[in-house]
N, C-alpha and C positions, 0 to 999 in steps of 0.2 A: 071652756077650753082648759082652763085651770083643772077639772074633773075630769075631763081625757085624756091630758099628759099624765095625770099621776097614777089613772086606772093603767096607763100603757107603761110606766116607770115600773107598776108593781109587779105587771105580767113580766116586763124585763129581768125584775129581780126574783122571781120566781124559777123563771126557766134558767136562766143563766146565771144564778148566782150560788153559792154552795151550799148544801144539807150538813148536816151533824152523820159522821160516820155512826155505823148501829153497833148494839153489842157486841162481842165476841160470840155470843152462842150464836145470835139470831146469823152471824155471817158460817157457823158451825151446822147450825140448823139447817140452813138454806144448802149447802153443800150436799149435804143429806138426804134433802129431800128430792134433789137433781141423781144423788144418785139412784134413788128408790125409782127414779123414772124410768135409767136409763139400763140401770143391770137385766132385771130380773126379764125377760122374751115377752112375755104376752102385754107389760106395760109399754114397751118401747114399741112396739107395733103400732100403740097409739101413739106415743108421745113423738116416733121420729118424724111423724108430720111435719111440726117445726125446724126439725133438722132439713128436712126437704125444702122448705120455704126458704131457706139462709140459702141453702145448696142451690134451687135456681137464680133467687136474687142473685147471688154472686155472679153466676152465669151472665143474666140478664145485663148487671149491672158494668161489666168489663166491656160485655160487648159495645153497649152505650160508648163507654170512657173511649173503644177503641174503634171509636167511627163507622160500627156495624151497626143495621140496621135493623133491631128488635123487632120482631112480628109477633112474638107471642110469649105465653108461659102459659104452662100446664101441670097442675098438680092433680096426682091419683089418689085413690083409695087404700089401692097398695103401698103407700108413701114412695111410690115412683113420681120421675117428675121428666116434664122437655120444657127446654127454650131453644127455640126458634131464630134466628138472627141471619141477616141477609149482608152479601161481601163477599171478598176472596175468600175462596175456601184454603187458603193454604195462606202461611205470613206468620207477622207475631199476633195480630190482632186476633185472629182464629185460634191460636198455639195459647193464647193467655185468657180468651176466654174460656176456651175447655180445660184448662187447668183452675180458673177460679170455682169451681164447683165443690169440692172437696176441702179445697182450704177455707172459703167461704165461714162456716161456719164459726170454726176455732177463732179466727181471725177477727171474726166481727167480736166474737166472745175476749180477743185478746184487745181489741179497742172498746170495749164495753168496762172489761176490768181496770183501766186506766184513765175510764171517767170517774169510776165507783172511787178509786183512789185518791182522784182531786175533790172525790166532794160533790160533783154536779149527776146527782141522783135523779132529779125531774129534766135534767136534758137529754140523758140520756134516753128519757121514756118517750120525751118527746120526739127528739131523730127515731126510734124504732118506729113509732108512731106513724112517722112523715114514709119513711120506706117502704112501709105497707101499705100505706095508702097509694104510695107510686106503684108498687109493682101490681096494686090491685088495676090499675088501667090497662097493665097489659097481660090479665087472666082470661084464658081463652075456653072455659070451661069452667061446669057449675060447680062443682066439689071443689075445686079451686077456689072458685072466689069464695065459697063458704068457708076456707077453712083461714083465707087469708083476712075474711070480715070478723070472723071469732077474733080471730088472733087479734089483726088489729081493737078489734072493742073493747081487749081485758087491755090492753095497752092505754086507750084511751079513758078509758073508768077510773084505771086508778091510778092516771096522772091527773086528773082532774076530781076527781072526790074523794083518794082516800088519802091520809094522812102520813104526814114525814115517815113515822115506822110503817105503815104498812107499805110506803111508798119503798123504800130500801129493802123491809124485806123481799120485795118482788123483784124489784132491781136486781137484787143478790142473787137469787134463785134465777133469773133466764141469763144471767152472763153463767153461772157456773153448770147451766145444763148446757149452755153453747158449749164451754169449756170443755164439757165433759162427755154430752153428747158426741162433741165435735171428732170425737176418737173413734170413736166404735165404729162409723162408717168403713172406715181405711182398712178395717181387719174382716167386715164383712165381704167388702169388693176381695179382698184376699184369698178368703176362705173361699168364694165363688170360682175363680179361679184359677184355684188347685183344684178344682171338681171339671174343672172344663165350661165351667160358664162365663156368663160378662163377656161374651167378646165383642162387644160393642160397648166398651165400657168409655169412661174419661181416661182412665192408663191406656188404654190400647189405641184411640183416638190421637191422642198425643206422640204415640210412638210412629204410628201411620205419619204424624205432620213432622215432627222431628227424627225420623228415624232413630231415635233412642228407646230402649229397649223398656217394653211398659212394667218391668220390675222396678225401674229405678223412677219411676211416675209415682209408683205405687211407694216407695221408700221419701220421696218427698213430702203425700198426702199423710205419711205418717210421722216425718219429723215436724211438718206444719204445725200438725195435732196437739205431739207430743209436747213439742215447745210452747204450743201455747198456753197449755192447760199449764206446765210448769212456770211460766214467767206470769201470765195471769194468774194462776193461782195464791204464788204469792204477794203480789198486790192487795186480793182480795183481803188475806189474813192480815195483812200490817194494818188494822184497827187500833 
C-alpha cells in the first residue's frame, strides 16, 4: 500500500507540479524553429496539419461544451478538415461552434503560454496528450487518425522519456507554433477571398447565421490571432 501511494504521490508531483523555466536561448530557439515551419510555403504545407487538428478540435470541442451532438472529425491531406455536429442549425450553440475554428488554435497556444509561465511543463504535455486521444475517437477517416496518432505519440514520448530540457524545449516550440501558426490561417481564408473563393468558409458561415457581414468574422479570426501571439508571446520570454 505504502508502495502505491507513493508510486501515485510521485506521478502526482510529476504532472502537476512545476519544472525549472529553460534558458533564454532554448525559449529564442524554439521561436525560431516555429518559425522555420510556418513562413517559408512548401514547409507549412506540411506543418499546417497541426494547425488543422487545433482548428477542428476546436470545432469539435464547442460543439461538445454547446450540447451539439458530434458525429465525426475529418482530417485531409490537403490540410483541409470537417466536423460534423448534430442540433439547431441556427442559435449561439451553432454561431460559437463555427467561430471556434479559427480561434482554436492561437487560443489553445494562448492557454498553452500561461502554463509554460507557471512552470507546469509536463501538464501541459499531458492535457495535449489527453485531447488527442479524445478527438482520436471521433476521427472518421484514415489520414486522420494517422496523423492525430503521430501527433499524439511525439506527445506521449516525450512526456514520458525525455527529460526536463528536452521536455520544455518541446513544450516551447508547439505553443509558439500554435502562436504563431495560429496567424497565417486568417490572412490565407483572406487572400482566398479577394480572389473569389471560400465561399463556404467559417466567415461566411457565420455571416449566414448572424447576419453580420463575413469581413468583420474575418477582422475577429485575426485580432484573436493577433492578440494571442502578442500576449502569449510575452509570457513566453519572461524567463
Amino acid at each position: 500500500m505504502d508502495s502505491t501511494a507513493s508510486s501515485l504521490a510521485s506521478l502526482w508531483d510529476r504532472v502537476f507540479g512545476t519544472q525549472p523555466d529553460p534558458d533564454l536561448w532554448v525559449v529564442i530557439a524554439t521561436l525560431v524553429a516555429a518559425l522555420a515551419v510556418t513562413v517559408p510555403h512548401n514547409v507549412w504545407r506540411l506543418s499546417r496539419n497541426a494547425i488543422t487538428i487545433a482548428h477542428e478540435g476546436g470545432h469539435g470541442l464547442i460543439a461538445l461544451l454547446t450540447g451539439r451532438q458530434l458525429t465525426g472529425i475529418r482530417l485531409h491531406s490537403d490540410t483541409s478538415g470537417l466536423t460534423v455536429s448534430r442540433g439547431k442549425p441556427h442559435g449561439i450553440g451553432m454561431i460559437l461552434t463555427a467561430a471556434a475554428g479559427y480561434t482554436a488554435p492561437p487560443l489553445l497556444g494562448l492557454g498553452g503560454a500561461a502554463l509554460l509561465a507557471a512552470g507546469h511543463i509536463t501538464l501541459l504535455l499531458w492535457l495535449a496528450t489527453a485531447l488527442l486521444v479524445a478527438m482520436l475517437v471521433m476521427i472518421r477517416n484514415a489520414y486522420g487518425a494517422l496523423t492525430v496518432v503521430l501527433t499524439g505519440g511525439a506527445f506521449l514520448l516525450v512526456s514520458w522519456l525525455a527529460g526536463p530540457q528536452v521536455q520544455a524545449a518541446f513544450a516551447y516550440a508547439v505553443v509558439w507554433f500554435l502562436l504563431v501558426g495560429g496567424v497565417r490561417p486568417a490572412f490565407e481564408l483572406q487572400a482566398k477571398r479577394s480572389r473569389g473563393g471560400a465561399g463556404d468558409s467559417d466567415a461566411d458561415q457565420l455571416s449566414r447565421l448572424t447576419h453580420v457581414p463575413a469581413g468583420l468574422w474575418l477582422f475577429l479570426f485575426h485580432a484573436v490571432s493577433l492578440c494571442s501571439l502578442m500576449g502569449g508571446g510575452r509570457w513566453l520570454l519572461e524567463v
